[in-house]
N, C-alpha and C positions, 0 to 999 in steps of 0.2 A: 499648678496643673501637671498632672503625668506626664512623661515623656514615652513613656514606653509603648511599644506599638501594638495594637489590638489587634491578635490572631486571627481573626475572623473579620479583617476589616476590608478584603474584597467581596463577602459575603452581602446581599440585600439583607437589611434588619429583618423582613418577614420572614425573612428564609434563614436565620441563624442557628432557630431550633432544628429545623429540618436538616441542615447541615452539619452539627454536632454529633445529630441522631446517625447519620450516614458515617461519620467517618468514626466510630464506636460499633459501627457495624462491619465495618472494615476489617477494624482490628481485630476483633471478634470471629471473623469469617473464617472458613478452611472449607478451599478449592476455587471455582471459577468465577471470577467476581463479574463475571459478563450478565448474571445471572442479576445481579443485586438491579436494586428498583434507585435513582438519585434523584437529587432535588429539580424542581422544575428548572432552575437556572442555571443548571448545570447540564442539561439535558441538549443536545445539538438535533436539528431536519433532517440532515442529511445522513443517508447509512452507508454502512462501512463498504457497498460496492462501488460508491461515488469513488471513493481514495483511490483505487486505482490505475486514475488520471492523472493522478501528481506524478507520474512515471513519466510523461511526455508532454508537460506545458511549457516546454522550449524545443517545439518540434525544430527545428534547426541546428541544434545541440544535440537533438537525438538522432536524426541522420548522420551526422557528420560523418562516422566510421565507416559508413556507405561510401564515401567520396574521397576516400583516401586508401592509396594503392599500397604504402606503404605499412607491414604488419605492427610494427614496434609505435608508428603514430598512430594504429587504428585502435589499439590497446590504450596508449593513453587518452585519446578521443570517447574512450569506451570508459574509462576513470572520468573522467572531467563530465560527462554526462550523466553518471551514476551520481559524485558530486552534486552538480546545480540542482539534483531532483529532491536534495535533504531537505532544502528549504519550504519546499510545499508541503511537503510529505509531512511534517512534522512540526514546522513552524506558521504556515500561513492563517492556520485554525485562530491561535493565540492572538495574534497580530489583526484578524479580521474581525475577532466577537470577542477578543479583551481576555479571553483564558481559552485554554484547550474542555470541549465539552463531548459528552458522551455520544457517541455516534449511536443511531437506530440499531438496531440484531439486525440483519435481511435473514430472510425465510431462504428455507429450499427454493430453487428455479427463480429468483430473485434476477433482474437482469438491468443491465447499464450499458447502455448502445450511444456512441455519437460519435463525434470527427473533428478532425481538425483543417480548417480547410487551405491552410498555409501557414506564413510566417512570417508578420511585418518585417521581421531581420533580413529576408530572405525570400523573395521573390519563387526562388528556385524549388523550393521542397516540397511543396505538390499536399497530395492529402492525406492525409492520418488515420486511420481508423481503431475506433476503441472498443471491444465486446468485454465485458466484466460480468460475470455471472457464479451466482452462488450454489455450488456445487455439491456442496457439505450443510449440515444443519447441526449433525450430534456426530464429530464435533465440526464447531462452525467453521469455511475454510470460504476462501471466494479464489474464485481464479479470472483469468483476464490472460486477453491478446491484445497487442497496440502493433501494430502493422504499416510501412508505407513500402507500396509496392515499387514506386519511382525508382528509391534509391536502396531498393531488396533488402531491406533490415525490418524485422520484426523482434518484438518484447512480448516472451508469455510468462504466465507465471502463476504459483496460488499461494498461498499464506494462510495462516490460523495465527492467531494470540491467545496465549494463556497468561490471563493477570493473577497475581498474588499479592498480598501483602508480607512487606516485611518492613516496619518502621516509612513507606511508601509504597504507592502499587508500583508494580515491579510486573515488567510486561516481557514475556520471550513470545519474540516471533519465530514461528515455523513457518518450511517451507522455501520456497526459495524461487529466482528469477535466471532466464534464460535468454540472454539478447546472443540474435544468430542476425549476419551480415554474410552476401557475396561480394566480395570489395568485387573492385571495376579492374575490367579484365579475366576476372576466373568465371566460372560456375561452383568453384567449389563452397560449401556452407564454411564460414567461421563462426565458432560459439565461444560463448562466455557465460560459464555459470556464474550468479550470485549469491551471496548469502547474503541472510539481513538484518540487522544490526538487532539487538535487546535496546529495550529504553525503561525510563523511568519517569517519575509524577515528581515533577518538584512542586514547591510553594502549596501543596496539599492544602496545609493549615491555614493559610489565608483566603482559600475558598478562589485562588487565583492558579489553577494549576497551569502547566506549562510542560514539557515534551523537553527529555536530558536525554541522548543518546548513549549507550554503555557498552565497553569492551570492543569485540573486533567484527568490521565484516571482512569480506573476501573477494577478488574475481578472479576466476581462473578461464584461460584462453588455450583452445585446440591448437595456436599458434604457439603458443610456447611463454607466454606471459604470465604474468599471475601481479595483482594489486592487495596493497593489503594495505585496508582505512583504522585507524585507530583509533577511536572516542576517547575523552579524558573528561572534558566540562568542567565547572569551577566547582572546585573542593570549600574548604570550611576558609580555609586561610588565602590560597592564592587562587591563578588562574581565572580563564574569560569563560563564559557558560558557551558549552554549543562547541568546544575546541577539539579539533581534531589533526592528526598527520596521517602521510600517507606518504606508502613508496610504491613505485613498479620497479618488475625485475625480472630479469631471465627464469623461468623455472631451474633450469639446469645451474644456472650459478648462485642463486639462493639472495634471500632478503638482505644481506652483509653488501651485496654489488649491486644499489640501484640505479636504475637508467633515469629517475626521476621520481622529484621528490615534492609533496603535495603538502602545505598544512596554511593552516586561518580556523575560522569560523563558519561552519555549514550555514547558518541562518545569515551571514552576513556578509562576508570575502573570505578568498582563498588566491593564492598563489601557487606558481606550479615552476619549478626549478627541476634543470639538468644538471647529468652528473657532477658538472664543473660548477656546480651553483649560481648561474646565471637564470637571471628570469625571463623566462619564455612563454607564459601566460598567465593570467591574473583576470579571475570571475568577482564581479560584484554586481550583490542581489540587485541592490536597489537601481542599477543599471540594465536591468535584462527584463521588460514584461514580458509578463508571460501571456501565452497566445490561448483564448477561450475555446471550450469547447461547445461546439454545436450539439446539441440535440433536439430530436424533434418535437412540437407544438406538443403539452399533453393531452389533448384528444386527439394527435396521432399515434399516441405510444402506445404499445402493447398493455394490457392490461398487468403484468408483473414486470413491467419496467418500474426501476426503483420511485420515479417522481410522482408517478401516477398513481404507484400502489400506495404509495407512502402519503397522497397529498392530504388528506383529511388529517389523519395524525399531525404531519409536518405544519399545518394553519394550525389547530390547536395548541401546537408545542409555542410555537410565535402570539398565540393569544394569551399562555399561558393559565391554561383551561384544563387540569390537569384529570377534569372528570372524563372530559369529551376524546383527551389523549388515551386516558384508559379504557374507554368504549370503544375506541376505532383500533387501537393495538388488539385487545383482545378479539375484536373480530375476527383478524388476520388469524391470530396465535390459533383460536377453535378451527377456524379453516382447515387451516393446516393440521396440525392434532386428527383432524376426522379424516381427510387426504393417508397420513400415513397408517392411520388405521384401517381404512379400507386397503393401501396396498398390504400390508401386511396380511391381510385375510386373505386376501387373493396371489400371496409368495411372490409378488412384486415391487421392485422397487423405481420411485422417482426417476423420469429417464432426462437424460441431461440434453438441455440443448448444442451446446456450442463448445460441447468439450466431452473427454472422453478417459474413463479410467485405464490407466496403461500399469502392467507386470512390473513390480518394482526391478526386478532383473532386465528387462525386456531384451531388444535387438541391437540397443545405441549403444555400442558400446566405447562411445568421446565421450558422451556424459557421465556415463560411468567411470572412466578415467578422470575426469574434470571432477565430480562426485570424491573419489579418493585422494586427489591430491590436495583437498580444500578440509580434509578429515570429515567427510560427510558420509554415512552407514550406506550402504548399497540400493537401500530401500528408502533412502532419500526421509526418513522420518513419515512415511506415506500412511500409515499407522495413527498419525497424530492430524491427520487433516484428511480422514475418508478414503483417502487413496494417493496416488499420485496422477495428475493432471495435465490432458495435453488438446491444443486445440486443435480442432477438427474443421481445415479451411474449407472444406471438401461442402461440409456442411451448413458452412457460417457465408458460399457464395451463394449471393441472391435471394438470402433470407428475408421474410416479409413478415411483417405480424399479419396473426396470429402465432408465437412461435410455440404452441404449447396445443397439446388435446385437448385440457384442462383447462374450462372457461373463469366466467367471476367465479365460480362455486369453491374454487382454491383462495380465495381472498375473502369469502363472509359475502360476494354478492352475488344477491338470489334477481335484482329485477333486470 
């Protein structure tokens, strides 16, 4: 008998031709592969404005920088938080449904609303709230605010991907995150831009794929900090998959003089050592649940809230009913198609609910300083995700469904 391992041997046998077909399609492709159609098995319910919660399923982790007075601990508190969010972000998928699967598109005014309503860790940290709303269509971008007012730190942010192939898809994310805290005691705002890491498709060819993060992110702080995370993951010969370092440091005295120094396994542990190399904290995944998110019952949810628009498709993807998937997506798709053609006739466009397009220049000008010292373009890449994106609290208190003019008739439903 062979020894040798069959490439396709995470593949279901029905689905091997369908699988082969796709990844010759792959290869083949030139431009956006968001576009391409995948095999049923590979296909995931949930769409890409869900992911925006992996930013805060350890609300207690996420406050933390709130509740510390001191700048140089609130920076690494602001590292160590960034950290623990890898593992959802990018490994929980795998780990939950056996390989990483393709996330739904969400449409224009696509929307993802709930809370968190504490924190077993943590008695103390009050409630959370999460608005994720798809902003962008061509090209796709979603943005998100995650907020707790208790301990005045909020997360906004938007994002776009563009995949490619090259010997694997090969994913750049644009765009970027902003965690802003009033530590205790000031009113002043502290910010922290983010950049967000590139990743890649391992194990492609056994139909088991899986999330490699690549190259560098960044945080840079109005206080004077800056973090810089390293990805590496297991090469051909050595190394552990998932492996990263990290250092903080003064801006003004530069990467060479860290005040502390981060490296493990984002999907698994990490350690967190001072300058003297002593260790001073240490996160492990399988130690820390994470805390779910509430949302509401779906016949309370707005009609373009992601669960509800999505539910028909989402039961069919789980039945594996690939006609009745294709019926119920393509309703949405014509929906929409006839939405932007009438605004287009009538020299309007999609108006957003819970965010608001801002001058790549604008008024801020820390972010913009935070923007150049992270080597980020003025215009924040705004070009490549519809614009640049900011929430609008103003607008998002006391919001109620209906949040849109625009009834079922933007979703294919007429009764």
């Amino acid at each position: 008998m062979s020894s040798k391992k069959d490439p396709s041997g995470g593949v279901p046998a029905q689905s091997k031709g369908s699988w082969t077909s796709f990844l010759k399609s792959i290869a083949s492709f030139n431009g956006d592969l968001s576009s391409l159609t995948a095999p049923p098995f590979i296909l995931s319910s949930t769409s890409l404005t869900e992911y925006s919660a992996y930013w805060a399923e350890h609300p207690a982790v996420f406050v933390a920088p709130g509740r510390e007075s001191d700048p140089e601990k609130r920076a690494l508190l602001v590292l160590k938080w960034f950290l623990t969010t890898l593992h959802q972000q990018y490994c929980s998928r795998s780990e939950k449904l056996g390989s990483e699967k393709k996330p739904l598109n969400p449409f224009l005014g696509e929307l993802f609303i709930g809370k968190w309503l504490g924190d077993d860790s943590d008695p103390e940290v009050g409630e959370t709230t999460l608005v994720s709303e798809q902003v962008s269509h061509h090209p796709p971008a979603t943005a998100y605010a995650i907020t707790n007012e208790k301990h005045r730190v909020e997360l906004q942010g938007y994002n776009a991907q563009k995949a490619s192939f090259s010997s694997t898809i090969q994913v750049k994310q644009i765009g970027h995150a902003l965690y802003t805290v009033i530590p205790p005691g000031s009113e002043e705002k502290e910010r922290y831009l983010i950049t967000l890491p590139n990743l890649h498709i391992e194990s492609l060819i056994y139909g088991t794929p899986f999330v490699e993060l690549e190259k560098t992110a960044k945080i840079a702080s109005s206080s004077g900090y800056i973090s810089k995370i390293d990805f590496s993951g297991k090469g051909w010969l050595s190394g552990k998959k998932n492996t990263f370092t990290a250092s903080l440091y003064k801006a003004s005295e530069g990467e060479k003089h860290p005040l502390y120094t981060v490296e493990g396994q984002w999907s698994n542990n990490f350690t967190v050592k001072n300058a003297r190399k002593e260790e001073v904290d240490k996160w492990v995944v399988s130690e820390n649940k994470t805390t779910p998110l509430t949302v509401a019952p779906l016949d309370e949810q707005d009609l373009y809230e992601s669960r509800r628009a999505w539910k028909d498709v989402a039961e069919n993807i789980q039945k594996s009913d690939m006609d009745a998937v294709s019926a119920y997506k393509s309703r949405i798709e014509n929906a929409q198609r006839e939405l932007r053609r009438v605004e287009k006739s009538e020299g309007r466009e999609w108006e957003r609910r819970f965010f608001n397009r801002i001058e790549p220049t604008g008024d801020d000008a820390t972010i913009q300083k935070l923007a150049s010292s992270l080597d980020l373009s003025p215009t924040l890449d705004g070009d490549k995700t519809g614009g640049i994106w900011r929430f609008d609290a103003q607008r998002a208190a006391g919001a109620l469904p209906p949040y849109f003019k625009v009834g079922g008739e933007g979703l294919g439903i007429t009764e």
